[in-house]
DRENVEXFI-622470 format. One line per 4 residues: number of its first residue (from 1); their letters; for each residue x, y, z of N, C-alpha, C. Coordinates in steps of 0.2 Angstrom, whole numbers, plus 5000, padded with zeros to 4 digits. Layout:
N
NUM = A = X/Y/Z/X/Y/Z/X/Y/Z; ...
END
This chain:
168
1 = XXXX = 4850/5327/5031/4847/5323/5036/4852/5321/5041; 4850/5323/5048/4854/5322/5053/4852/5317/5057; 4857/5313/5059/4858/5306/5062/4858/5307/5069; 4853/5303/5075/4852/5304/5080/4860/5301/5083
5 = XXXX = 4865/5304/5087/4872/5301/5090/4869/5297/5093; 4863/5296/5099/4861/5290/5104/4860/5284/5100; 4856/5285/5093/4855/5280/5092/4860/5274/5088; 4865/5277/5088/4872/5273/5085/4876/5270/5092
9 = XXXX = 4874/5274/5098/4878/5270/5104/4874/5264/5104; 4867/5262/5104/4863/5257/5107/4867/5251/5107; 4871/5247/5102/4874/5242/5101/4879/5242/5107; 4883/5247/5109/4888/5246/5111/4887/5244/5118
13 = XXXX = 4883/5249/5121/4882/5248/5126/4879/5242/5132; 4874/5236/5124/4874/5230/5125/4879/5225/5125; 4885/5228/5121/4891/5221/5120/4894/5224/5128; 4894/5229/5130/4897/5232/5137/4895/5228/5141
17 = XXXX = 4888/5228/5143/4884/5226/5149/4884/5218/5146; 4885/5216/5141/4887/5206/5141/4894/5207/5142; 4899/5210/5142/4905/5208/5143/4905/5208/5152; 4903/5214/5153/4903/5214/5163/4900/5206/5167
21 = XXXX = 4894/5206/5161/4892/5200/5163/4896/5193/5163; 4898/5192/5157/4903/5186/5159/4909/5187/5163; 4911/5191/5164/4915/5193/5167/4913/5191/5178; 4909/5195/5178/4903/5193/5185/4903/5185/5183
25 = XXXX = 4900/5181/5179/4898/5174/5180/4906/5170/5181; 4910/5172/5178/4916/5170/5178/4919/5171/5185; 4921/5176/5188/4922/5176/5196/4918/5172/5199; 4911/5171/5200/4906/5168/5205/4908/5160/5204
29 = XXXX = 4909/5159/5198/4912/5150/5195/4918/5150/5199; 4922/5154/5197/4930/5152/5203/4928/5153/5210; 4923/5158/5213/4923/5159/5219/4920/5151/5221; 4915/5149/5215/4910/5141/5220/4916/5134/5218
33 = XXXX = 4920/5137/5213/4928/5132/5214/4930/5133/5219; 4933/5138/5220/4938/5136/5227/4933/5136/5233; 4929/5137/5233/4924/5137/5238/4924/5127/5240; 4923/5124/5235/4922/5118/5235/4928/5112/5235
37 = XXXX = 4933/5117/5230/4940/5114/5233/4943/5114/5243; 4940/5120/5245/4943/5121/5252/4937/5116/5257; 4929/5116/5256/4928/5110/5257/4931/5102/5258; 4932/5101/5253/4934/5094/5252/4942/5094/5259
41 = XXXX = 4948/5098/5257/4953/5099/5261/4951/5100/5269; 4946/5104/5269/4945/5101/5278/4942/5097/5279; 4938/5093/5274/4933/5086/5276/4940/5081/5276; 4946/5082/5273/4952/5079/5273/4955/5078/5277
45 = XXXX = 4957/5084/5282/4961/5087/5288/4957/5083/5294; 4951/5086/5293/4945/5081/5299/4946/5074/5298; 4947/5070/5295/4948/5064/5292/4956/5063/5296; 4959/5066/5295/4967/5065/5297/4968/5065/5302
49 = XXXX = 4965/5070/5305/4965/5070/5312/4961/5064/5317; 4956/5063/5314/4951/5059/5318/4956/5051/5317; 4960/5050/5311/4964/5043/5311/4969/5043/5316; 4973/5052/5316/4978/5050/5320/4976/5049/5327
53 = XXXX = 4970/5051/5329/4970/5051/5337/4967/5044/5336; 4965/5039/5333/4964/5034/5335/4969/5028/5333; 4975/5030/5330/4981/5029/5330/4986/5030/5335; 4983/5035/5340/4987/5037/5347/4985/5032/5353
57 = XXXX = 4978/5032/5351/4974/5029/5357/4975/5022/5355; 4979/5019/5350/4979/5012/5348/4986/5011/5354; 4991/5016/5349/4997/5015/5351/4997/5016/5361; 4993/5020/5363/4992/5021/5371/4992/5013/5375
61 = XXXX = 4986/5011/5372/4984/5005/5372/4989/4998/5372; 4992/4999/5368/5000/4995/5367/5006/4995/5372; 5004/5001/5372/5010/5004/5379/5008/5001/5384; 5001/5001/5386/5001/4998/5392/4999/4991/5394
65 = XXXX = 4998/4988/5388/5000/4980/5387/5008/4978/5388; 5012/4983/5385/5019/4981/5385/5021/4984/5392; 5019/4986/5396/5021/4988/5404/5019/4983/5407; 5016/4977/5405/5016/4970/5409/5018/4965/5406
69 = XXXX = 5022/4960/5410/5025/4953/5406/5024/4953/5401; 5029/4951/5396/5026/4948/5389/5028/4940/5388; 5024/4937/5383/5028/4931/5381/5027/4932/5375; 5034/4932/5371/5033/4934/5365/5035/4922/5362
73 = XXXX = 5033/4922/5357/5035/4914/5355/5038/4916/5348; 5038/4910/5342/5039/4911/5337/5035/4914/5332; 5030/4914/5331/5027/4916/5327/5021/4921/5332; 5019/4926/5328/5015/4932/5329/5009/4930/5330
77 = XXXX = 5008/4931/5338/4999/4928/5343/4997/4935/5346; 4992/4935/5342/4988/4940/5347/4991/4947/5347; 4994/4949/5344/5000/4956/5342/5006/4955/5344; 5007/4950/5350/5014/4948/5350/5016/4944/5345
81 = XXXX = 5024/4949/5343/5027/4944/5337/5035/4944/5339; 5039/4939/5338/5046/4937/5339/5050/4944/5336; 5055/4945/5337/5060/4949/5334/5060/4948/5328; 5062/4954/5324/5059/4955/5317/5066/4952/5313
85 = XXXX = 5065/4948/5308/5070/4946/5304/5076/4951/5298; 5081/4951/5299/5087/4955/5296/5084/4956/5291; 5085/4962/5287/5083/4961/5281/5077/4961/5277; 5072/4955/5280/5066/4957/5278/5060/4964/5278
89 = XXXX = 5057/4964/5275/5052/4969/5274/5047/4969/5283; 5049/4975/5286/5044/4977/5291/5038/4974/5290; 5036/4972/5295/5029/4967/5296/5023/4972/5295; 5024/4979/5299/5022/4985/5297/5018/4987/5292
93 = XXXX = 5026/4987/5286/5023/4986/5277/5021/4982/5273; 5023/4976/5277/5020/4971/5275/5011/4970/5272; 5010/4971/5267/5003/4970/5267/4998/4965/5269; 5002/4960/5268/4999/4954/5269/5001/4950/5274
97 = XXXX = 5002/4954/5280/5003/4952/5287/4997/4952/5289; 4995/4949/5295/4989/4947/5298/4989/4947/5304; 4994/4946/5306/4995/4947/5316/4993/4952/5320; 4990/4957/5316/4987/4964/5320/4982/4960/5327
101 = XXXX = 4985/4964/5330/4977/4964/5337/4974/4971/5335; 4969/4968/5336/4961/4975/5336/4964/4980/5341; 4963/4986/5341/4962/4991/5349/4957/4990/5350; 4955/4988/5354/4949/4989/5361/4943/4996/5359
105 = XXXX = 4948/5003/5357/4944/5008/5358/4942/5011/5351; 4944/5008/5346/4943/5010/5341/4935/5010/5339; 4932/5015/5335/4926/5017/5334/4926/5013/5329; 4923/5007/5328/4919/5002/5324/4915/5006/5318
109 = XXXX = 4917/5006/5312/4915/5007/5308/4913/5013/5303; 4920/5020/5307/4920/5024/5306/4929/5023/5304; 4934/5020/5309/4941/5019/5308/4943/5014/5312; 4947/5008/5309/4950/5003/5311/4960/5004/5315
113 = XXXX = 4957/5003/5319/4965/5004/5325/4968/4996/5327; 4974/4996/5323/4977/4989/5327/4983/4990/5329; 4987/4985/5332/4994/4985/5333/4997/4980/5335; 5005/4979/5334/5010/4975/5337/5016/4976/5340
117 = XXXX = 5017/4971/5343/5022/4971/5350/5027/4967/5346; 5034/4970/5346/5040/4968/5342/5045/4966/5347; 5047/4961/5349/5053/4959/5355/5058/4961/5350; 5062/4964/5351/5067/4967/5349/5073/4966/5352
121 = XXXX = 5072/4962/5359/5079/4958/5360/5084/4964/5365; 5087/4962/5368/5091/4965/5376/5094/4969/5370; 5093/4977/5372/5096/4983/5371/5102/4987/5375; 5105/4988/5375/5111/4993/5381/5106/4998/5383
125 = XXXX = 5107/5000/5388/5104/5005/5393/5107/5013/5392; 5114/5013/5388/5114/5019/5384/5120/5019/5380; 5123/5020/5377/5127/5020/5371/5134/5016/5372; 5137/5015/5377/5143/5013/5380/5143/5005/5381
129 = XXXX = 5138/5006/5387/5141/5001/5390/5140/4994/5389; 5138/4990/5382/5139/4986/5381/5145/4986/5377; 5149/4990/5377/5156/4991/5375/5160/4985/5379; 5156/4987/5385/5163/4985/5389/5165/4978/5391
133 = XXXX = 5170/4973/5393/5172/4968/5391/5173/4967/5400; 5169/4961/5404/5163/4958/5402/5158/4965/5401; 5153/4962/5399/5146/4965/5399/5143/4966/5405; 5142/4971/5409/5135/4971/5415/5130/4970/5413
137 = XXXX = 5129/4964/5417/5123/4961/5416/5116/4968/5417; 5116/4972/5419/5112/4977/5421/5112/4982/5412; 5117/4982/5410/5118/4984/5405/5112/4984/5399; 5110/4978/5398/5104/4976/5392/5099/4974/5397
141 = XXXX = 5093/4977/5393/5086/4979/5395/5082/4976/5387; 5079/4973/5387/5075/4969/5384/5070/4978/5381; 5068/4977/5375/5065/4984/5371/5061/4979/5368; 5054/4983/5368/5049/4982/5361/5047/4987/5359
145 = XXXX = 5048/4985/5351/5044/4991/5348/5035/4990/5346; 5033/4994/5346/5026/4996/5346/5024/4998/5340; 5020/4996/5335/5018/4999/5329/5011/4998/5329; 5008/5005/5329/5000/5005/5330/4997/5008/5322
149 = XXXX = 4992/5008/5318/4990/5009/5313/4982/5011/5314; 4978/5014/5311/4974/5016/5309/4969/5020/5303; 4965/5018/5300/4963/5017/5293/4955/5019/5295; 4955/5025/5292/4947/5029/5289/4944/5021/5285
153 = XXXX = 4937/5023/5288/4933/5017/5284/4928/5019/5281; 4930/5026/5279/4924/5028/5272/4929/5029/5266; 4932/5023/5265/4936/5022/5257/4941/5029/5256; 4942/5035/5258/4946/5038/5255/4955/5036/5258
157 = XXXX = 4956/5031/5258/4964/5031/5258/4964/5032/5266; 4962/5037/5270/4967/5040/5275/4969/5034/5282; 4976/5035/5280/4978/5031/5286/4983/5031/5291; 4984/5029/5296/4990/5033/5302/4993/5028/5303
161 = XXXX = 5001/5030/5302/5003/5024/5306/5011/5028/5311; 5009/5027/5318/5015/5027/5324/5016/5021/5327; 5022/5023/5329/5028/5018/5332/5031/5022/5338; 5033/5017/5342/5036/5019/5349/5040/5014/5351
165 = XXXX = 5046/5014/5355/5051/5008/5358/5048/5010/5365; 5047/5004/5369/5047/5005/5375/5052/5000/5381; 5057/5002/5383/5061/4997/5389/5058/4994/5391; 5058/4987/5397/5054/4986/5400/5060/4986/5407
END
């Protein structure tokens, strides 16, 4: 009695074609992972970007409050705040500071832009000349620093924060 040889392969050739197959479903799974990973990552970057330009536009906007008179007093009004205390923690980091002014141009509702004017108190005009004994009165130039922020307002974290000194 002779044994047909095709009919011994039939087995094989279906554990072959289920191996190819899991094999195909396994690629397409990592391809729609990373596919989904690299979504999220530009929805991020977009987010990034769109804080930092309203973090620019804050800080812009500071600059040109700080190009005209300031009075700055004792306590922080209106985004002006007095020269910042030795030592202590930047008003900045501070979480539970509250002195921010609004920008003007920030998009309500998508991210939040604020900032503050830091009298930082007559600075030398360049590395020397407050060396010298007396002092020229031309020498110290009154500096503020600038600290603008901006904060994505669809909850994921993203937030911007620049600073600029400006002479006056």
């Amino acid at each position: 009695m002779s044994r047909n040889p095709h009919h011994a392969q039939r087995g094989m050739v279906l554990v072959a074609s289920m191996m190819i197959l899991i094999i195909i479903t396994l690629l397409g799974l990592s391809a729609m992972r990373s596919a989904g990973l690299e979504e999220r990552m530009s929805g991020n970057q977009y987010d990034q970007n769109y804080v930092f330009e309203a973090a620019e536009a804050a800080l812009r906007e500071a600059e040109i409050v700080a190009a005209s008179p300031l009075t700055f007093t004792s306590t922080c009004t209106n985004g002006l705040c007095p020269t910042p205390v030795a030592g202590a923690t930047d008003r900045w980091m501070d979480s539970s500071f509250t002195g921010w002014k609004s920008a003007a141009n920030a998009n309500a509702g998508i991210v939040t832009a604020q900032y503050i004017l830091e009298d930082m108190g007559a600075q030398p005009v360049d590395g020397t000349c407050h060396l010298q004994v007396p002092v020229e009165p031309t020498c110290l130039i009154p500096m503020v620093r600038i600290t603008a922020r901006a904060v994505a307002a669809n909850g994921r974290g993203t937030s911007v924060t620049l600073q600029s000194n400006l002479r006056q």
